[in-house]
N, C-alpha and C positions, 0 to 999 in steps of 0.2 A: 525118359527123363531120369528114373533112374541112375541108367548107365552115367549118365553126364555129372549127377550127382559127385559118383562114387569117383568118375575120374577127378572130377575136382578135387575132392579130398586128398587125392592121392597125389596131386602134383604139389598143393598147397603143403603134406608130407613131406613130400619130395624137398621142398625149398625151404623147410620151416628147420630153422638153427637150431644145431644140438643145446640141450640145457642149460652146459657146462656155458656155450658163450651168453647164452642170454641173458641167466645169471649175471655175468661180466660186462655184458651191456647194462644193466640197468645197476652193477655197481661202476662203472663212470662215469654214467649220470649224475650217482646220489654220492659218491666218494664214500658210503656208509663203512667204514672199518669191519665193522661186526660180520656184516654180508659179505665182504674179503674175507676174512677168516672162515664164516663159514663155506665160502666156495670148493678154498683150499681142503678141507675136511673131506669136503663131499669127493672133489675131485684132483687131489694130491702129484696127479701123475698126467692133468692138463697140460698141453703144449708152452701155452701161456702162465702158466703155476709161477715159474721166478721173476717173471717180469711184473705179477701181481703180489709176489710175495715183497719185491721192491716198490713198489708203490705202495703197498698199505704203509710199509714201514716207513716209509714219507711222511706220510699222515700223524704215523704215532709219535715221530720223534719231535715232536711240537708239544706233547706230553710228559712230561717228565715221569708222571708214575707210568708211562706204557715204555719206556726207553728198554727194559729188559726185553719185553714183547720183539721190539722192533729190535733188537740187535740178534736177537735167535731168529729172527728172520733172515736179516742179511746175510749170517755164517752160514745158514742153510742152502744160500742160493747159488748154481753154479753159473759164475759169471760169462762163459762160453754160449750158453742159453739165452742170452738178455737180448734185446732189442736193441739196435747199436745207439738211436737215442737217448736210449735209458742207461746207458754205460757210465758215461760222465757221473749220473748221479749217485750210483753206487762207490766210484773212487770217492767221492764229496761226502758222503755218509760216514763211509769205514774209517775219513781220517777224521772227518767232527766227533766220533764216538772214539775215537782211540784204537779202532779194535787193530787185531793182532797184524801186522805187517808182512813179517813171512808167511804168514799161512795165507794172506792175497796174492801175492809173489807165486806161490807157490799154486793156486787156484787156479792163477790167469795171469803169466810173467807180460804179455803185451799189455793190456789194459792196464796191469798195474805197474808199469816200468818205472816210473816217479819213485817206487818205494826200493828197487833195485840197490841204491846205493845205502839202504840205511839198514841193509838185514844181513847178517850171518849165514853161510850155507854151509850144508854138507859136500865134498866133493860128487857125491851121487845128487844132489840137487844143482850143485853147477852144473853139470852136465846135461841135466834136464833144461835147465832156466835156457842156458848157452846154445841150445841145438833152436829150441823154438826161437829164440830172437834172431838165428842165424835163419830161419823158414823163414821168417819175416822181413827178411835181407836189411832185420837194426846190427850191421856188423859193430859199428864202433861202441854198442851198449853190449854189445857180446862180450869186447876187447877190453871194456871199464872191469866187466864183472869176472872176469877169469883174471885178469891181473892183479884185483883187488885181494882173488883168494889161492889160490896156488895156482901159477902159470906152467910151470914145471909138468906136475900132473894133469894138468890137461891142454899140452901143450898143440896137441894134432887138433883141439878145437880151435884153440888159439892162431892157430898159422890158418887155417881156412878164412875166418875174417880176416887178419893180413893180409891176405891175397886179393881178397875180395875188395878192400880197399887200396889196395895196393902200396901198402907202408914195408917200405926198402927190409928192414928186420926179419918178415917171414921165411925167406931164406935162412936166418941163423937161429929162426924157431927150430920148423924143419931139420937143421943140423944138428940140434942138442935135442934132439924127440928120440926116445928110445920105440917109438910107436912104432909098427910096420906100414901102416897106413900113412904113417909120415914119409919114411922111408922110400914108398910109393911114388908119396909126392914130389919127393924132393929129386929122385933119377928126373922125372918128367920134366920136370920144371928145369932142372940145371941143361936137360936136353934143349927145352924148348929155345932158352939163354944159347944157343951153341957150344956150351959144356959137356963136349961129348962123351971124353975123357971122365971126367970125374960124372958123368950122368953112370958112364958105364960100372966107376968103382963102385955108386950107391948102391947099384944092381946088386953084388956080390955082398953088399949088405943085408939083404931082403932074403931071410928065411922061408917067411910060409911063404910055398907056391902059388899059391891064389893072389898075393898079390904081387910077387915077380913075375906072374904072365899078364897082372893088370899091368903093371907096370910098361911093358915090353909092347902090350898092345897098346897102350896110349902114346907111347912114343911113335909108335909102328904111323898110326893116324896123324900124328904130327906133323910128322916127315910128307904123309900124302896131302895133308892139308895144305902145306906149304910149299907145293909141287917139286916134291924129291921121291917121287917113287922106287929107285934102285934101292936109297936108302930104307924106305919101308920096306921091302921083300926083306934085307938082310933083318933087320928086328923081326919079321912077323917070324921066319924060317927058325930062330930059336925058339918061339912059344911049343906049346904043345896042343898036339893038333884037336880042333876043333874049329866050330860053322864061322865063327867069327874071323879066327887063324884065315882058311881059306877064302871065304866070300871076301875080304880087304884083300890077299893074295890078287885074286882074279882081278880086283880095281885095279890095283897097281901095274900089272902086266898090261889089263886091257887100256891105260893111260900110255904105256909105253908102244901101244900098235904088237904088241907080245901075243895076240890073240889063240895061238895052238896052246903057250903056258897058261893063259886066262882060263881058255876049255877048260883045263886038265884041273883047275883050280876051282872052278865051279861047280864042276862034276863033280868034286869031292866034298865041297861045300850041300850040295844037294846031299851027299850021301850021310854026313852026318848033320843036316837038320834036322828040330825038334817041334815045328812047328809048322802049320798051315801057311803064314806069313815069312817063313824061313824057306820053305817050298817054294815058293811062288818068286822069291826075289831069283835065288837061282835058276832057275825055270829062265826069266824072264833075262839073266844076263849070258846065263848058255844060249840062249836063241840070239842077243847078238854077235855073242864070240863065234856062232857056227855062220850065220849071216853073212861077216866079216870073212870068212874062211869058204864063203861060198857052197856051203856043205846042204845038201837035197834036202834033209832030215830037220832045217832048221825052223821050220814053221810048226813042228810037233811041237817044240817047246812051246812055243810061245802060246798056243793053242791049250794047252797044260797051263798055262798062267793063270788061264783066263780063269779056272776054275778054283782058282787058290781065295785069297786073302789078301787086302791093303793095298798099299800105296798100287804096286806093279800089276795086281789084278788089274787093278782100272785103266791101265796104260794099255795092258797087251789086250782087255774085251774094247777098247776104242781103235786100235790097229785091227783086231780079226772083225768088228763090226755086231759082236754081241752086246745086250742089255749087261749094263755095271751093276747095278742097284737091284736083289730079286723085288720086284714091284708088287708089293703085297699090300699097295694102297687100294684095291679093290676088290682085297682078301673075301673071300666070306666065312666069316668064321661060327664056328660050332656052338660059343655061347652065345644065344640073342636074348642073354638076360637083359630087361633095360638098366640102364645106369643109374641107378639108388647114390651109388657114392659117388659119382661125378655131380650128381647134382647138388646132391649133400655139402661135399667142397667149395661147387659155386657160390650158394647160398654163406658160405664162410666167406670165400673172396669178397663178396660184395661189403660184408659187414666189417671182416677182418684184414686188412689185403695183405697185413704183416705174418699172419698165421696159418693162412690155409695149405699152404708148402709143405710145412712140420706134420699139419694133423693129418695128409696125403699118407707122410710116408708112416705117423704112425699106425695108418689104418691100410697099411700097405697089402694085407691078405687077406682085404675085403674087396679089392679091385680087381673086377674082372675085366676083359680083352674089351669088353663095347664101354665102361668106363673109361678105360685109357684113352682109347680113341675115341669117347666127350668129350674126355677132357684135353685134348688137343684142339678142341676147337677157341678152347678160351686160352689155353696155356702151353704152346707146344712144348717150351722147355720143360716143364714139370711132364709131358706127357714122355718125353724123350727117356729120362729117368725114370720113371714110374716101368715105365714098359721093361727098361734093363734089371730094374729089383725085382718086380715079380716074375717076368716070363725069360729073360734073358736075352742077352746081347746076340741079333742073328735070329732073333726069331721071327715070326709072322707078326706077329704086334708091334715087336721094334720096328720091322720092316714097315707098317704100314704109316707108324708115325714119324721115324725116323730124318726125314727130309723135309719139311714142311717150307710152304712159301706165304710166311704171314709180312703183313705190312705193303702189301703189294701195289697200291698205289704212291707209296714212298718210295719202294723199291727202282717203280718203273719210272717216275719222273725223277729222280737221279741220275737212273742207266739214260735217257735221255738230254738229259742236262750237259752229262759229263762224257757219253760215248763208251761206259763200261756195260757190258754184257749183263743181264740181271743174274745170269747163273751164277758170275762171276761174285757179283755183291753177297748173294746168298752163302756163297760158298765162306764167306771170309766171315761173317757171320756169324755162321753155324760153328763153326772153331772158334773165333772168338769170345763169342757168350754164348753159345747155346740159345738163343735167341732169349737172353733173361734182360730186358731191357732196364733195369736196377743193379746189373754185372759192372763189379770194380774188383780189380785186380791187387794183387799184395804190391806192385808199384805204381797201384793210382789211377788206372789204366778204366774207362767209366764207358757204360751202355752198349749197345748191340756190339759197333764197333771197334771199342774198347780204345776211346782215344784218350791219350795223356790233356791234361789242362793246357802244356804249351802249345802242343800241335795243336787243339782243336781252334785255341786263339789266334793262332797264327793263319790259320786256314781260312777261319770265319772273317779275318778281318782284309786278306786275301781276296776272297770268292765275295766281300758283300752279303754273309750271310749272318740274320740277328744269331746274336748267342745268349740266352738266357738261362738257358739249362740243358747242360748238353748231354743230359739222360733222357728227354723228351725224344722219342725215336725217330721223327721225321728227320729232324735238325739232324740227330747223331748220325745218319744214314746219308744225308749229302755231305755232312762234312767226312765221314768216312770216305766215302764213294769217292769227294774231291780231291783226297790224299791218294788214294789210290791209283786214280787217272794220272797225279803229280809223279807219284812213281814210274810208274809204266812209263812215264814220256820219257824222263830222267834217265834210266834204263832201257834208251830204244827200242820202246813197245815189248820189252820181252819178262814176261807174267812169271818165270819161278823166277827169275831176278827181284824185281818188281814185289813178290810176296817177300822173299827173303826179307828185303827192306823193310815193308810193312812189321816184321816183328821185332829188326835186329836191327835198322836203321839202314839209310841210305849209302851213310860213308861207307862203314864196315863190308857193306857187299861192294861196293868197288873196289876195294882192298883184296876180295876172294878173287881173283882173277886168274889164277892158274888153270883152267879147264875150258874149255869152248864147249866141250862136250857135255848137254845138259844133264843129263844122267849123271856125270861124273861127277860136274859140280854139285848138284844135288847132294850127292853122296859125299863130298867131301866140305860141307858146310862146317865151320870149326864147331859153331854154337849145335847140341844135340838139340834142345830145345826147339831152335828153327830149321835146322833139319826135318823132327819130325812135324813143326810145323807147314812146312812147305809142300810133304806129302801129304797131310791128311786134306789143306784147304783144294789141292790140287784134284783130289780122290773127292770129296763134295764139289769140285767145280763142274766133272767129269756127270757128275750121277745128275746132277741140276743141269746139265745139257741135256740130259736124257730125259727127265722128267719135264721140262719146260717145251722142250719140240714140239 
C-alpha cells in the first residue's frame, strides 16, 4: 500500500505545474495587477514574462496614476517574444501613450511597419530595418524606406527588392552601385538578359575575387539551367578550381553524353570536397559516368555512396538495397531515467499549449534521451528539435525520433482516397512543417501541408471537401494529399516533377524542360530553394518506404 501511495505522489509530481504558471493561472482568472507584478519579481526570466508584462499594462492604462507603471512595462517588453495574438495590442498601446516610434521600429521593424514612414534613421539602422523586411519578402516597404533616406548608399539593398519586384530601374540601380556585390549582380543579370558582351565588361569590373568567381559561377549555372552546357564549361573553366568548379563541370559534360570529361571532372570534384555530403554526391555521379563508360569498377562507387550523407546516399542505399535511415527507433539506450521533464511539459501543454515549446527549450539541459523520446509521443516536431539541440543531428535520439508517422489515420484514408502512397504524404510533410500543425510560412503558407489560402480554396471547392479551418490536420492532409495527386497527374505520374511543383508551382516546372535526365534536371532546378527541396522530400520519401514496409 505503501508503494502505491508513494507512486501516486510521484506521478501527481510528475504532472503537477511549475509555480511560475500557476501563479499565471490564477492571475487570469482574478486579472489582480498586483499578483502580475509580483509574478514578474518572482520570476523575471518566465517564458511568458512579456506577454504578462503586456497584459498587466492593459489593465493599468485604464489608470491614469498607474500609466507610468504600464509604460515601463511596454518599453521593457521584447516584441519578438509576444504571442502573435497579443501583438496587435502592443502596436495599439505604444501609439495611445505616444511612446517613442523609432525605438519600436527599431525593436521589431515587422510588427511595427505602420510607424516606418514617420521615423528618421541612421544609415546603419536602414540597413538593419531594409535586410529584415527584405527576410520578410515586404519588398516594396523595403523600397519606401531606402528611398526615403539615401538610395545611393544603400543602393545593392535597394536593387535586390527591385528585382524582387521586378521594377524595370534595378538594372540602372545596379549600374550606378559602386558595390561589388552589385557588380555581381549586375554581370549575372545582363547575362541572364543575353547581354553577354556587356555581362562580360562588368566582370572586369569586379575586384575582390570572391565575388568574380560568384559571379562566373552563377552565370556558369545559368547557361546549364537554360540548357546551354558548352556555354557553362567555358564560364566554369575561368573560375578557380574548386568542388563547386568541378561537380557543375561533370553536369555539363555528363548533359552533353561527354562522360570520360564528366569522370575526369568528378574525380576532381571528389578530390577537393570538404564534406560528408560533397563525398557522396561525387561518389554517386562517378559511378554513373563510369556506368556509362561501361567501366568494372563502377559499382565501387556507388557502394561508397551508400555510406555518405543526403540527398544521393539515399538514392545509391535504394539501388544497392541497404537500410536509408540508421533505425535507432528501437534503440536501447543507456539512460532509463524516467521522463521528469517530458511530463513536466505535458502538464504545461495541456494548461498552456502556447508556451510549452519555449519552456522545452529553456529547460533544454534537463532533457534526457527517454524524455525526448516522451515527448515524441505527444509532439514529434518539438521532439525532432529537442533531440538536434541537445544530443545532435545523426545521433541515436535524432535517429530514434527523427521520422515519425503521426496522424495515421488521416494519413491513411487520404493515401486511399487519392491513390498517393502514405510514405509519399509523410515525406512532404515532414519538409514541410516538421509536423507542427500551427506551421505558417513568411508567404502564408498554413498546417502540415503548408497550403496557401488560394490553393486550399480551390482544392476544397474542387474535391467537395468542408473548409473551416485549414490548420485542422485532417482537412489540411486531404487537401494536401489532393494537390498532390493533382500534380503527379499534371506531370504524367512523375513525382521530382510533381514535388518541384508542389513548392515552385506547376507552370514554372513545365518551363524547366531542358533535361529528361532526372538527376540532371534535379540538379538543374533554377530555384535553390526547390532544389534543395526536392532532395530532402525525396531523401524522407525513400526512409518512409523503409520504415513503413
Amino acid at each position: 500500500m505503501k508503494f502505491f501511495i508513494l507512486l501516486l505522489v510521484f506521478i501527481l509530481s510528475c504532472n503537477a505545474l511549475p509555480r511560475e504558471y500557476a501563479l499565471l493561472k490564477e492571475y487570469l482568472a482574478s486579472k489582480d495587477t498586483n499578483l502580475g507584478l509580483r509574478i514578474l519579481r518572482e520570476y523575471p526570466e518566465a517564458v511568458f514574462a512579456d506577454d504578462l508584462r503586456l497584459m498587466i499594462a492593459r489593465e493599468l492604462t485604464a489608470n491614469k496614476t498607474q500609466r507610468e507603471t504600464a509604460i515601463n512595462l511596454l518599453i521593457s517588453i521584447n516584441p519578438r517574444s509576444l504571442r502573435d495574438d497579443l501583438k496587435p495590442t502592443l502596436v495599439r498601446l505604444w501609439k495611445e501613450l505616444g511612446l517613442d516610434l523609432k525605438a519600436a521600429v527599431l525593436k521589431d521593424p515587422i510588427l511595427f511597419k505602420e510607424f516606418i514612414p514617420e521615423v528618421r534613421l541612421t544609415p546603419e539602422e536602414v540597413s538593419k530595418v531594409a535586410s529584415e523586411l527584405q527576410k520578410r519578402r515586404m519588398h516594396q516597404e523595403a523600397v519606401s524606406l531606402i528611398e526615403r533616406h539615401d538610395a545611393i548608399q544603400h543602393c545593392y539593398l535597394l536593387s535586390r527588392s527591385q528585382r524582387a519586384l521586378r521594377m524595370p530601374q534595378a538594372t540602372q540601380t545596379l549600374e550606378n552601385c559602386d558595390d561589388q556585390s552589385a557588380k555581381e549582380d549586375l554581370a549575372v543579370l545582363l547575362f541572364e538578359q543575353g547581354q553577354t558582351e556587356r555581362a562580360l565588361q562588368t566582370l572586369q569590373l569586379i575586384r575582390d575575387e570572391k565575388n568574380l568567381d560568384n559571379a562566373r559561377f552563377r552565370m556558369a549555372r545559368s547557361a546549364l539551367q537554360r540548357g546551354a552546357p558548352r556555354v557553362a564549361i567555358e564560364v566554369l573553366n575561368a573560375m578557380k578550381d574548386s568542388y563547386r568548379k568541378e561537380f557543375n563541370l561533370g553536369l555539363a559534360y555528363f548533359a552533353l553524353n561527354e562522360h570520360q570529361k564528366a569522370l575526369d571532372s568528378f574525380l576532381k570534384a571528389l578530390e577537393l570536397s570538404q564534406n560528408k555530403e560533397e563525398k557522396t554526391s561525387a561518389h554517386f555521379w562517378i559511378y554513373r559516368c563510369k556506368n556509362s563508360l561501361g567501366m568494372p569498377d563502377a559499382q565501387e562507387n556507388l557502394i561508397k555512396a551508400t555510406s555518405g550523407s543526403g540527398f544521393y546516399q539515399a538514392i545509391a542505399s535504394k539501388a544497392v538495397g541497404v537500410p536509408i535511415h540508421n533505425r535507432a527507433l528501437k534503440a536501447v539506450f543507456k539512460d532509463s531515467s524516467t521522463p521528469k521533464t517530458a511530463s513536466l511539459i505535458k502538464s504545461i501543454k495541456e494548461e498552456f499549449p502556447l508556451y510549452y515549446r519555449r519552456e522545452a527549450f529553456r529547460r533544454l539541459e534537463e532533457f534526457s534521451a527517454s524524455d525526448v523520446i516522451s515527448v515524441a509521443s505527444f509532439d514529434p516536431n518539438l521532439a525532432i528539435r529537442l533531440s538536434v539541440r541537445r544530443f545532435g543531428f545523426g545521433s541515436n535520439v535524432y535517429n530514434a525520433v527523427a521520422f515519425p508517422t503521426p496522424f495515421q489515420s488521416f494519413v491513411e484514408r487520404a493515401s486511399q482516397t487519392y491513390n498517393v502512397e502514405p510514405a509519399l504524404i509523410y515525406a512532404v510533410m515532414r519538409q514541410e512543417s516538421l509536423f507542427d500543425t500551427r506551421a505558417t510560412s513568411v508567404a502564408n503558407a498554413r498546417g502540415l501541408m503548408q497550403l496557401l489560402d488560394s490553393t486550399a480554396q480551390e482544392v476544397a471547392r474542387k474535391e467537395g471537401i468542408p473548409l473551416r479551418d485549414v490548420y485542422e490536420p485532417e482537412t489540411n492532409i486531404m487537401l494536401g494529399t489532393a494537390y498532390l495527386k493533382w500534380l503527379i497527374d499534371q506531370l504524367n505520374g512523375d513525382y521530382v516533377r510533381a514535388l518541384a511543383g508542389y513548392n515552385a508551382g506547376p507552370s514554372r516546372v513545365r518551363a524547366w524542360s531542358h533535361y529528361s535526365d532526372t538527376y540532371l534536371f534535379i540538379e538543374n532546378i533554377p530555384f535553390s530553394e526547390t532544389r534543395d527541396y526536392v532532395k530532402k522530400v525525396l531523401y524522407n520519401y525513400y526512409v518512409y518506404q523503409n520504415l513503413l514496409e
